[in-house]
matplotlib code that plots the C-alpha trace (Angstrom):
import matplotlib.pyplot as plt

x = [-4.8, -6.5, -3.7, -5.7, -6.7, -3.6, -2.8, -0.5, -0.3, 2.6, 2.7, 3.7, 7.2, 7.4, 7.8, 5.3, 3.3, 1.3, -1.4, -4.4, -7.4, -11.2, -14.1, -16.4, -19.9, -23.0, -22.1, -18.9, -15.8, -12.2, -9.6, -6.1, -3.6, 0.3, 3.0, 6.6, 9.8, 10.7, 7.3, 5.0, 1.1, 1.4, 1.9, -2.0, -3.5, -5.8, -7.3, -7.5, -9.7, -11.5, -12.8, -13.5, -15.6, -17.9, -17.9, -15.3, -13.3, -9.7, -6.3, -2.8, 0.2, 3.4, 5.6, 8.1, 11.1, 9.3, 7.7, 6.5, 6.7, 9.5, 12.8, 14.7, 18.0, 18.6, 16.9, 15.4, 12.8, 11.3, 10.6, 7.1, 5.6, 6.9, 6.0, 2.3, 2.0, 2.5, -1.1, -2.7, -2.0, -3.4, -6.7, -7.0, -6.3, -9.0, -11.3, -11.4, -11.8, -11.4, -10.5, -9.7, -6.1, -4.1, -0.6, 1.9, 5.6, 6.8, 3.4, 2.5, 5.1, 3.3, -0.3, 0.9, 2.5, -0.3, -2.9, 0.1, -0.1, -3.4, -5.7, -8.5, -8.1, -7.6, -11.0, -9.9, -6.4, -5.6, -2.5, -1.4, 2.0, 3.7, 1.4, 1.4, 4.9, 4.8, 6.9, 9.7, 11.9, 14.7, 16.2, 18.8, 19.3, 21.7, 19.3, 16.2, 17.9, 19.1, 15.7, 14.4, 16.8, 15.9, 12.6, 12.7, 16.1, 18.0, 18.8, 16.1, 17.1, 20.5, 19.9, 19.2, 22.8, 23.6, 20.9, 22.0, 25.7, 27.5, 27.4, 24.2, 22.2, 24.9, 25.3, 21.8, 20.9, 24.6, 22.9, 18.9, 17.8, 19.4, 18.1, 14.3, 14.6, 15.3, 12.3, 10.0, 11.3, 10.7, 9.9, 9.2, 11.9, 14.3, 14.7, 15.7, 19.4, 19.3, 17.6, 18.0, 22.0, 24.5, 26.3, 24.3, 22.2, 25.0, 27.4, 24.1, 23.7, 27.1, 27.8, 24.6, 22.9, 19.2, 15.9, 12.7, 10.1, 7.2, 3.9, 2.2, 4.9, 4.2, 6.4, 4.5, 5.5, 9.2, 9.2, 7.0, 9.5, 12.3, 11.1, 10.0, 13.5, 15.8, 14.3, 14.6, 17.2, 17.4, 19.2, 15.8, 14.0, 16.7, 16.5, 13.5, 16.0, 18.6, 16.1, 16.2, 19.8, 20.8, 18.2, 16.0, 12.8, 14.0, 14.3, 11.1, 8.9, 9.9, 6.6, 4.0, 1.5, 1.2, -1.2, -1.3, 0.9, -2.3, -5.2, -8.5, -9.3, -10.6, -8.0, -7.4, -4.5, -3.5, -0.8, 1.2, 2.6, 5.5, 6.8, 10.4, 10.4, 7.9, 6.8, 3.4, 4.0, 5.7, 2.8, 0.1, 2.2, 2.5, -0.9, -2.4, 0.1, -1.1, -4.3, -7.7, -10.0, -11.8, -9.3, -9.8, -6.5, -7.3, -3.9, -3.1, -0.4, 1.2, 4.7, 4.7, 3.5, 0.3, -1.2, -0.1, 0.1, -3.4, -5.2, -8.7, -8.6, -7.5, -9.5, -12.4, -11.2, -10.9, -14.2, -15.8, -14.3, -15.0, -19.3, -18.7, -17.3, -20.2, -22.8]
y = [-19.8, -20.5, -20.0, -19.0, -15.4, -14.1, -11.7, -9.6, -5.8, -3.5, -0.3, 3.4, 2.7, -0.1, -3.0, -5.9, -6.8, -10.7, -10.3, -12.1, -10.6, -11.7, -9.2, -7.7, -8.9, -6.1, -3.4, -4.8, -3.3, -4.2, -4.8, -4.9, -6.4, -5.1, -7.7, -7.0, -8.8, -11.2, -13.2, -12.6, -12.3, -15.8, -14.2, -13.1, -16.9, -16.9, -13.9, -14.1, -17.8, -15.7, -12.4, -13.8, -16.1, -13.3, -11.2, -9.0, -7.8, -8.9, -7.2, -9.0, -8.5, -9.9, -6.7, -5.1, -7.5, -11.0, -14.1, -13.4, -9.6, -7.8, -7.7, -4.8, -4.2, -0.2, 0.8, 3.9, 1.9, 1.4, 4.8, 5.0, 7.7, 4.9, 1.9, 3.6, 4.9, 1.0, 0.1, 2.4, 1.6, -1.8, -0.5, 1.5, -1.4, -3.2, 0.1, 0.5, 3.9, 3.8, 0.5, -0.4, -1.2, -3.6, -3.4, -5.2, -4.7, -2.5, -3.0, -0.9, 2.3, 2.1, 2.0, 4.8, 6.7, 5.6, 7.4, 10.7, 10.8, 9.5, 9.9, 10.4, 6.4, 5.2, 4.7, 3.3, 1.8, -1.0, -1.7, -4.7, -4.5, -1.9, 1.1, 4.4, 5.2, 9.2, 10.6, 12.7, 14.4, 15.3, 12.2, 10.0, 6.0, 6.8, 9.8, 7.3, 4.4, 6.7, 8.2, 4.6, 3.4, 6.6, 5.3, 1.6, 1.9, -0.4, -1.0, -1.7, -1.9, -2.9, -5.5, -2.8, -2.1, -5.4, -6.1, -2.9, -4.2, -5.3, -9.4, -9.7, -11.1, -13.7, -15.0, -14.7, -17.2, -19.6, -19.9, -19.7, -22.3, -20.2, -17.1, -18.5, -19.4, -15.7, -14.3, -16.4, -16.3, -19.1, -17.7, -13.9, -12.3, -13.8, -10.4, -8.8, -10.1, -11.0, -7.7, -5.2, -5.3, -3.9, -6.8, -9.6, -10.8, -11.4, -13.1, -15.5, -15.9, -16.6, -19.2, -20.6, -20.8, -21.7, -21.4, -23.6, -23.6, -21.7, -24.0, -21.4, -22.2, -25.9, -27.8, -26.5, -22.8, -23.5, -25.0, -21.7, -19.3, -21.4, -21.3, -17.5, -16.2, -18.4, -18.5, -14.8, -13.9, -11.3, -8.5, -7.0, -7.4, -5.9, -2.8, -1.5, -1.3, 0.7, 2.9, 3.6, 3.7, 5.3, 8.3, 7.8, 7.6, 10.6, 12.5, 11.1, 12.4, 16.1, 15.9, 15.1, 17.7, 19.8, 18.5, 15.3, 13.5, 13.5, 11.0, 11.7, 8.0, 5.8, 3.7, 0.1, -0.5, -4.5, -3.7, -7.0, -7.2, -9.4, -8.0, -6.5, -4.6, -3.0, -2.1, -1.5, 1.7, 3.3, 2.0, 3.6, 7.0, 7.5, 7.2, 9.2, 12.3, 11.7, 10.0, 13.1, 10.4, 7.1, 5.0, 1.5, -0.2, -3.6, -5.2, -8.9, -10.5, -11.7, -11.3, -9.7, -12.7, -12.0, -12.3, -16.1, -17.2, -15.4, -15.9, -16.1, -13.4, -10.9, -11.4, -11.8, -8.1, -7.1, -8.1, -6.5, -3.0, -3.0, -3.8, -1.1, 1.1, -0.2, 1.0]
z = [-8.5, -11.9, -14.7, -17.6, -15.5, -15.9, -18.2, -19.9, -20.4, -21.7, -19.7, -21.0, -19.5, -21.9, -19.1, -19.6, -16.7, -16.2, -13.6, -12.4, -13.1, -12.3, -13.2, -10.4, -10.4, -10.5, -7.5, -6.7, -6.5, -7.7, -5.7, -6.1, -4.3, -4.6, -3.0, -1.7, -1.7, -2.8, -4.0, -6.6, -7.1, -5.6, -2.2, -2.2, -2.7, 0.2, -0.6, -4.0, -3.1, -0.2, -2.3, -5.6, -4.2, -3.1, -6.1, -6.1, -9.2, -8.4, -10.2, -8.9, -10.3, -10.4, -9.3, -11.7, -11.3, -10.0, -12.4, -15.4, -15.2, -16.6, -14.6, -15.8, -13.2, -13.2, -10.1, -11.2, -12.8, -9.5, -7.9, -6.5, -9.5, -12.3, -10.4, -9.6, -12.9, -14.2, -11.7, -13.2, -16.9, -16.2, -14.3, -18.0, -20.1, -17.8, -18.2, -14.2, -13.0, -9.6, -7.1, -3.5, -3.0, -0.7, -0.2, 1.7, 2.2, -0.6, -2.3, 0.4, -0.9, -4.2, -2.9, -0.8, -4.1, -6.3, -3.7, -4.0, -7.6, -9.1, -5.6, -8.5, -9.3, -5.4, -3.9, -0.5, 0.7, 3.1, 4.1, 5.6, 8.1, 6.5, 6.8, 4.7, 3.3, 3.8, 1.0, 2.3, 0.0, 2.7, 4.5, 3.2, 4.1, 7.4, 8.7, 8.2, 9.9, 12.4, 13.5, 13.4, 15.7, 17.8, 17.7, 18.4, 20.8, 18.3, 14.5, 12.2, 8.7, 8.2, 6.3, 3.5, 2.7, 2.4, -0.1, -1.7, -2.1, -5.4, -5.1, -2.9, -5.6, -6.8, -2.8, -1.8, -5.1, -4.0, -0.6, -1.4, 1.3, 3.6, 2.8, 2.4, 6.0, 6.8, 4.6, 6.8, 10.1, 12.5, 15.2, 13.7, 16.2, 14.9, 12.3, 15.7, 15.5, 11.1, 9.5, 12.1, 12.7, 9.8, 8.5, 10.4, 7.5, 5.2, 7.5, 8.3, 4.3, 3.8, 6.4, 5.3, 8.7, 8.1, 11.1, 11.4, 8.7, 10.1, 9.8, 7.5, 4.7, 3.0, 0.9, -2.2, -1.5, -1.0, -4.2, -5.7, -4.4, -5.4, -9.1, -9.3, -7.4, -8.7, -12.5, -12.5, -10.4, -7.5, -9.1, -10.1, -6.9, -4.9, -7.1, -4.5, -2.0, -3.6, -5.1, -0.9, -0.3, -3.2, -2.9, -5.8, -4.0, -2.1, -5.4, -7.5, -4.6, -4.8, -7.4, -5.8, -6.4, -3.5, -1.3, -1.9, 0.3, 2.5, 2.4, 1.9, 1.0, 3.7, 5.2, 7.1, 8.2, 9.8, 12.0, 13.2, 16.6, 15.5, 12.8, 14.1, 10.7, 9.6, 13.3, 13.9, 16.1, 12.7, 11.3, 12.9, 13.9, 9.8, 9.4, 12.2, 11.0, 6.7, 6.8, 6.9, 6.2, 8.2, 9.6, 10.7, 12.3, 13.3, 15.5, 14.9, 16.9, 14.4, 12.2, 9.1, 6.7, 8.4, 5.0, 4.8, 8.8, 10.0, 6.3, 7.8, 10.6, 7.9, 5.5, 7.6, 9.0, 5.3, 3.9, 7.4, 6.3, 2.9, 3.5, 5.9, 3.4, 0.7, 3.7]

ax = plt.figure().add_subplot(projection="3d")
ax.plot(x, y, z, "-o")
ax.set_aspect("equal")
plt.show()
């Protein structure tokens, strides 16, 4: 990634964002690309490489919390309307009206509240393992992970209250090695028995019990991840879970306008086999009950770095939907 296309931008909340940014050529769109946890714009190198390369305009930032964007620790600076509203001051500041955006992880629960509360500025939405995050204003942490479990006949998101605890920043950064190796799990159903159960992840983080680096992840990265968690900390970062857990997302979505928790926007959604998470049944169920307009849902066996492990195929897939969507 070329350093000197960053940028930097002050939203109307007042946090400072730094964010790649490459201008479309003629007839082009932009695109812009929203990462989760815990990474930064760094997680979208490959198709950063891939699209500008072919002309499109290209807006990645580094999240509220991670790198060189600000990393205030009160979660409430995180709910979806604030965290959308902070994309859409930098498509101003870069005098884009409308853009096609990709989210992934929790990048994809503010592409799904930036197409709630500014649809006028989301041209088309891709989502890539986790699928459209439908805002519901009525279920707390235990009733979600309860109707999960339902679901999927076993516990899903445990891991949630641990990163939600008092401490879990301080042990996850006195045992980071350990920790990494959970992020990227080698193989990817390995989050069956570490994310899913209450209590598993942090009595594997604090016994320090590591897995297998998967292939996709070179010495290079480690070091990346290393520099942007550890330099900044995790307290910030771990504020998007406890906006979760502590019912702040709950809350903030009582205003959407009416009507637009559904999408009218064309939508492609990379659903990942592997991915014991963000499971790709949830995925696609969210989407067929929200989503009025084209959908395209491509399935990849694959976990849920598919971004990073399948590079190519998706954004082969990608680019295929988008001429489509030019056509």
């Amino acid at each position: 990634m070329d350093v000197s296309a960053f940028k930097k931008h002050t939203t109307s909340r007042g946090y400072t964002y730094n964010y790649y940014c490459k201008a479309a050529e003629a007839s082009k769109p932009t695109l812009v690309f929203l990462h989760g946890f815990p990474s930064s714009s760094y997680d979208w190198r490959h198709q950063i490489a891939f699209f500008q390369a072919r002309g499109y305009g290209l807006i990645v930032p580094d999240m509220l919390g991670y790198a060189g964007t600000d990393k205030p620790t009160d979660p409430s600076a995180y709910v979806g309307s604030g965290l959308a509203k902070d994309v859409v001051d930098i498509l101003d500041a870069e005098d884009i009206a409308k853009a096609i955006v990709v989210g992934h992880d929790w990048g994809s629960r503010v592409a799904s509240r930036l197409v709630n509360f500014h649809p006028e500025r989301v041209a088309a939405l891709a989502f890539v393992a986790l699928g459209y995050v439908q805002p519901n204003a009525g279920i707390d942490y235990a009733t979600f992970c309860a109707a999960v479990k339902q679901m999927a006949g076993r516990d899903v998101f445990g891991y949630w209250e641990f990163f939600s605890s008092d401490g879990a920043d301080k042990l996850i950064e006195s045992r980071f090695d350990s920790f990494i190796s959970t992020v990227f799990p080698h193989p990817p159903s390995l989050w069956v028995e570490l994310l899913g159960p209450f209590g598993a992840l942090e009595d594997w983080i604090q016994n320090d019990r590591r897995s297998p680096e998967p292939a996709y992840i070179t010495e290079e990265d480690k070091k990346h991840y290393s520099k942007v968690l550890l330099g900044g900390g995790l307290a910030a970062p771990l504020c998007y879970y406890k906006v979760m857990t502590e019912g702040l997302e709950a809350e903030d979505v009582k205003s959407i306008p009416e009507g637009s928790a559904e999408v009218k926007q064309p939508v492609f959604f990379a659903a990942c086999s592997q991915d014991a998470v963000c499971l790709s049944a949830h995925g696609k169920q969210s989407i067929a009950a929200s989503v009025r307009g084209p959908v395209t849902t491509l399935d990849f066996d694959a976990g849920h770095w598919v971004l990073l492990s399948h590079a190519e195929e998706l954004n082969t897939a990608l680019l295929g939907w988008l001429v489509g969507l030019a056509d």
